[in-house]
NUBA-144602 format. One line per field, with one value per residue (C-alpha): residue number from 1; residue in three letters; x, y, z. Coordinates in Angstrom, 3 decimals. Example, Ala and Ser with C-alpha at 12.3 -4.5 7.8 and 13.67 -1.06 7.14 Angstrom:
! NUBA-144602
nr: (1, 2)
rest: (Ala, Ser)
px: (12.300, 13.670)
py: (-4.500, -1.060)
pz: (7.800, 7.140)
***
This chain:
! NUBA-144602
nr: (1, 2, 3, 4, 5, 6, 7, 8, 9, 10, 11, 12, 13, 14, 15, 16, 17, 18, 19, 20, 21, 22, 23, 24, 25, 26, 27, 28, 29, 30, 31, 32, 33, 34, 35, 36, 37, 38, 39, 40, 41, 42, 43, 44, 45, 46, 47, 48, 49, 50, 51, 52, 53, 54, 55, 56, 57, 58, 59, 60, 61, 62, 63, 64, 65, 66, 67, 68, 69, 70, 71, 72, 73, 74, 75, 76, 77, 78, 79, 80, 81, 82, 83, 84, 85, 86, 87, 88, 89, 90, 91, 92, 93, 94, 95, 96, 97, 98, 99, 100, 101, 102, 103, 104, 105, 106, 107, 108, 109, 110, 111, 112, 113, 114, 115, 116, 117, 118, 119, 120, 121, 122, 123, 124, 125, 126, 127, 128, 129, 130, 131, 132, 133, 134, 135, 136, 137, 138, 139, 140, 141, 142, 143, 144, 145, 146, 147, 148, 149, 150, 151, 152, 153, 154, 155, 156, 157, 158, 159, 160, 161, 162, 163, 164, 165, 166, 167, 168, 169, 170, 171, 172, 173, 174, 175, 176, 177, 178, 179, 180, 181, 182, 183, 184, 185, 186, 187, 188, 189, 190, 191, 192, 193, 194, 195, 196, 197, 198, 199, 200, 201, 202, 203, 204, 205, 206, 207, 208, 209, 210, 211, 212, 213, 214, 215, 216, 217, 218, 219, 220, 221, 222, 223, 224)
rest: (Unk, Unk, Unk, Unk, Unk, Unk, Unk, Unk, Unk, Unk, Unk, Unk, Unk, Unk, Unk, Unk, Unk, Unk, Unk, Unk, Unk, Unk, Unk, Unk, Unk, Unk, Unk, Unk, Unk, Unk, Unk, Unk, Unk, Unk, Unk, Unk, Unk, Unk, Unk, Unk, Unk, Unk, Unk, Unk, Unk, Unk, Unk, Unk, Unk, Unk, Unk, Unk, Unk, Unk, Unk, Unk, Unk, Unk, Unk, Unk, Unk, Unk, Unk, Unk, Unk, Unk, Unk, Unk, Unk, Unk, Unk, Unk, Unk, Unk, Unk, Unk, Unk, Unk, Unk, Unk, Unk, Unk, Unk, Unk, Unk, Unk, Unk, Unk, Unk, Unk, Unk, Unk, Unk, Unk, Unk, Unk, Unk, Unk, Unk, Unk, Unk, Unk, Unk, Unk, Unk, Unk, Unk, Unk, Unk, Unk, Unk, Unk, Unk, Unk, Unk, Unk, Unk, Unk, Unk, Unk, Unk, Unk, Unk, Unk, Unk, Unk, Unk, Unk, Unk, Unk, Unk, Unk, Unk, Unk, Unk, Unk, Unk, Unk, Unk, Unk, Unk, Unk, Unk, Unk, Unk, Unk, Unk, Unk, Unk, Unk, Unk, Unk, Unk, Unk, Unk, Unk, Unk, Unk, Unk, Unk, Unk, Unk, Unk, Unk, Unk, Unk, Unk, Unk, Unk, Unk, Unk, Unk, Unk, Unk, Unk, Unk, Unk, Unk, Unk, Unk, Unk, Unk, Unk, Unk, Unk, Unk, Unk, Unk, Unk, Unk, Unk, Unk, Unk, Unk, Unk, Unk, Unk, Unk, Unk, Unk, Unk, Unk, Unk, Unk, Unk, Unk, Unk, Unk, Unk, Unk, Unk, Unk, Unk, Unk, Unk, Unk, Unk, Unk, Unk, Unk, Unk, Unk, Unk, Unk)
px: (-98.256, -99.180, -102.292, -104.266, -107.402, -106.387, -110.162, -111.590, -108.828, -109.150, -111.287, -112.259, -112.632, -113.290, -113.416, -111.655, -113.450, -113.947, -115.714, -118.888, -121.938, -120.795, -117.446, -119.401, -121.407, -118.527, -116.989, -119.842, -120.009, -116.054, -116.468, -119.006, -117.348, -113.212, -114.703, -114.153, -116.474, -115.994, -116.606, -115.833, -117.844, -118.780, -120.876, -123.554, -123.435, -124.345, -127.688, -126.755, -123.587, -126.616, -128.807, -126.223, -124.501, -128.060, -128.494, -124.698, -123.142, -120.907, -120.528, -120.665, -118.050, -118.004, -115.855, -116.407, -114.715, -112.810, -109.809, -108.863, -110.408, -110.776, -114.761, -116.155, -117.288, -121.198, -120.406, -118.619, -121.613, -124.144, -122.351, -121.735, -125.357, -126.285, -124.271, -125.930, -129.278, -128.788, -126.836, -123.403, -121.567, -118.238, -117.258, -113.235, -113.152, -109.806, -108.723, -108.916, -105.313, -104.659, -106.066, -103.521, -100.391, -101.788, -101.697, -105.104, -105.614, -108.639, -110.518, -109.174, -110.384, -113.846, -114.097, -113.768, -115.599, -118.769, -118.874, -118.008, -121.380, -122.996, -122.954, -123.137, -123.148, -120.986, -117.031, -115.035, -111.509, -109.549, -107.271, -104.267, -103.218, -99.275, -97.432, -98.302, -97.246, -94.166, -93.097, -94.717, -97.618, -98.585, -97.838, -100.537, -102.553, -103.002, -103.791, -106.390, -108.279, -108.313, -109.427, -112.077, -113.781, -112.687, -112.319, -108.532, -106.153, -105.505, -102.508, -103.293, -106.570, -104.344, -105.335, -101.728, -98.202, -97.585, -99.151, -98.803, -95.176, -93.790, -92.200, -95.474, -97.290, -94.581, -95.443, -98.839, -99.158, -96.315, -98.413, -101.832, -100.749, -103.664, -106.550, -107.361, -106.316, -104.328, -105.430, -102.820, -103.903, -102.417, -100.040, -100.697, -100.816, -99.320, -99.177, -95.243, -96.347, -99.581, -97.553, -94.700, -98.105, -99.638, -96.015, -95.426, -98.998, -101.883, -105.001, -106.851, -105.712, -107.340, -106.862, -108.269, -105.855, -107.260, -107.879, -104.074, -103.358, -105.530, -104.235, -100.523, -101.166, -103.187, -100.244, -97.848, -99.734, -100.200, -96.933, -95.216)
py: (-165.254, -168.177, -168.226, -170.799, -169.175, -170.914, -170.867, -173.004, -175.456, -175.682, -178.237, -176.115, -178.342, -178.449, -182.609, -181.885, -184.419, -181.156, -178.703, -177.311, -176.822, -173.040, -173.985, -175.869, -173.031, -170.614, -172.657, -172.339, -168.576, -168.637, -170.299, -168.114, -165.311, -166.676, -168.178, -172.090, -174.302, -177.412, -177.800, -180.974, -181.449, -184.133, -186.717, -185.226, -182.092, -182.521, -181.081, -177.898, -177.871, -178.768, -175.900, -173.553, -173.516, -173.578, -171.757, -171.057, -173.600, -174.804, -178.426, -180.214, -183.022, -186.336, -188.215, -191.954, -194.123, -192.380, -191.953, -195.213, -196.785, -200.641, -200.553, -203.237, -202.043, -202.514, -199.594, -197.612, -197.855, -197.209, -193.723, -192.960, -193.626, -191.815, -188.665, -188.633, -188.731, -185.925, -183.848, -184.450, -184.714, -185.084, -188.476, -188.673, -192.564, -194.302, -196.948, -200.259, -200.066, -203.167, -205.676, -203.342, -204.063, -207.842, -207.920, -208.385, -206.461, -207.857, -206.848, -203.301, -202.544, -204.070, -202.054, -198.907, -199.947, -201.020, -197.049, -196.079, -198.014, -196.813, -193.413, -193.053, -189.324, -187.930, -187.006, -190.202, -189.298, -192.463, -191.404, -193.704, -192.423, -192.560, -192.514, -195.903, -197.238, -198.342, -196.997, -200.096, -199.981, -196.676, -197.789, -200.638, -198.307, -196.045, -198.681, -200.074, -196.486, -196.655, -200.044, -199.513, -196.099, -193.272, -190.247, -188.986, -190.583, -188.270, -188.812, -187.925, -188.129, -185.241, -187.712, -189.863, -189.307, -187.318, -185.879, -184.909, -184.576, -183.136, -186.624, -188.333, -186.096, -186.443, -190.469, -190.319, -188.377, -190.184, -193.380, -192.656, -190.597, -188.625, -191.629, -189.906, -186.582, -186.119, -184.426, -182.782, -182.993, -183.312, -181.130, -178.427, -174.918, -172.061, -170.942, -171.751, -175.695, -175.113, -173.749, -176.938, -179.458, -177.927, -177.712, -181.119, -181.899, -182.001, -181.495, -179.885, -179.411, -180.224, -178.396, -176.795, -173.618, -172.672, -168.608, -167.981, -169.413, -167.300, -164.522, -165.288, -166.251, -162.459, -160.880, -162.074, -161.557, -158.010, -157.905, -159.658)
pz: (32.923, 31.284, 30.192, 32.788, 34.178, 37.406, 39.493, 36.800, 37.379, 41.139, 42.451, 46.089, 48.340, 52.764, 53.342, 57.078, 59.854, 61.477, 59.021, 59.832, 57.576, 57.662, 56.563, 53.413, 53.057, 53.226, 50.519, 47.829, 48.387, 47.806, 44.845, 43.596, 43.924, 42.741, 39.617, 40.899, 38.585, 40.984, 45.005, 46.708, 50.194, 52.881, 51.436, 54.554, 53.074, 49.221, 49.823, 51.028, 48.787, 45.667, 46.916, 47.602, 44.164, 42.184, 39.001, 39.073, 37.062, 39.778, 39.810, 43.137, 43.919, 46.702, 47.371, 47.652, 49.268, 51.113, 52.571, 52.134, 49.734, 51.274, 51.510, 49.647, 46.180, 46.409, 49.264, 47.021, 44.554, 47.098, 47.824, 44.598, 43.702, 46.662, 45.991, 42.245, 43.008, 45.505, 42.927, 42.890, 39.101, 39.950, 41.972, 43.306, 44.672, 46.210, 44.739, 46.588, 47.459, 49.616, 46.616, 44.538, 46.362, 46.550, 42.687, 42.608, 39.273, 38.297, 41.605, 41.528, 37.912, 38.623, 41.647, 39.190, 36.683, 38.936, 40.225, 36.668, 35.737, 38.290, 37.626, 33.897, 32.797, 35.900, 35.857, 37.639, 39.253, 40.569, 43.541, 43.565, 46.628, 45.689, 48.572, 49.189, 45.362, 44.033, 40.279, 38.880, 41.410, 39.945, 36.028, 36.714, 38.511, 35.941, 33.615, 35.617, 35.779, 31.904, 31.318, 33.867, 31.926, 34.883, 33.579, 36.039, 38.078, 41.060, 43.308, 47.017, 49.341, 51.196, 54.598, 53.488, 54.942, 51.584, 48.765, 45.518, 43.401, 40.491, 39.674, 40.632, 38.379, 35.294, 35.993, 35.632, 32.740, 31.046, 31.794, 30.712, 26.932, 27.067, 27.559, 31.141, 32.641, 35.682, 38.659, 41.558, 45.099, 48.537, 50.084, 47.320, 49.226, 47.677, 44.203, 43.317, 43.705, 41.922, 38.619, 38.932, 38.936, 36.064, 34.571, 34.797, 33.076, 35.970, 34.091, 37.474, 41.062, 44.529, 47.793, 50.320, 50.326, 46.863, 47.889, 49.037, 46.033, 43.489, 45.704, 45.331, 41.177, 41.194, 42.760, 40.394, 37.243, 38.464, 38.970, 36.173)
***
């Protein structure tokens, strides 16, 4: 096949306004035993999610801001603060979209860069949240994540009217040259999509259908 061992690229993730603390605790035993190195949780849960992945080298992820990004950013600090001391190392926030589309550049990359600051020492993922950007929208976007010190731009909260695309994907990675990775998410649920993200240059992937997937990618490589 091609040589990606896919679980450690998989951020596993249950953020559904409807899963249950045994659904998050479902999800660290899954990753546990599929080899996923990242979990992404309810900001309520990252105790459990901390405690339940202990000693296993499984790194627990929040998301902040989310899903759609217009708190105001000392809010956005305060949860990413919050999430840190509590154990989480692995922060995906949404990008202040509305001061985006009002050109208000200067805003959007402070409001990275404060959570950035906030959190020294922890992975930052900036989700852009691309359905809602124009070509150039996502260009600038891009540029803001670098200038503000995130680590990935991300496309999709997966809570938009569409996710991730191969073309949206291609754009990002074109855009940043290697000074941030990309990350896939949003709409990603079978193994056939998985391979055209990672084709088209996403660093890691995000969804919540991550076992069908590792089932359909051990199929074929037991097949092929």
């Amino acid at each position: 096949m091609s040589g990606w061992n896919l679980p450690t690229l998989i951020d596993h993730t249950v953020l559904r306004p409807d899963a249950t603390k045994a659904d998050v605790l479902r999800l660290c035993q899954e990753a546990q035993d599929t080899g996923f190195i990242v979990i992404f949780v309810p900001p309520c849960y990252v105790d459990e999610a901390v405690a339940a992945v202990a000693g296993t080298g499984i790194r627990v992820g929040i998301p902040v801001g989310f899903p759609l990004g217009g708190h105001r950013t000392a809010s956005k600090v305060a949860e990413a603060v919050e999430a840190v001391r509590h154990g989480a190392t692995v922060l995906d926030m949404v990008l202040n979209i509305s001061r985006l589309k009002s050109a208000d550049h200067d805003y959007v990359r402070r409001d990275i860069a404060e959570v950035v600051a906030s959190t020294v020492g922890v992975e930052h993922k900036v989700i852009l949240e691309t359905c809602y950007l124009t070509y150039q929208e996502k260009q600038t976007a891009c540029q803001l994540v670098v200038e503000a010190g995130a680590d990935y731009v991300k496309t999709s909260t997966g809570f938009g009217p569409a996710g991730a695309t191969v073309d949206d994907v291609r754009l990002l990675k074109d855009t940043v040259q290697g000074r941030v990775k990309v990350k896939a998410s949003g709409g990603i649920r079978d193994w056939k999509t998985t391979r055209a993200m990672l084709e088209a240059g996403a660093d890691r992937i995000g969804t919540s259908a991550s076992l069908a997937i590792i089932d359909e990618w051990r199929a074929q490589s037991h097949n092929g």
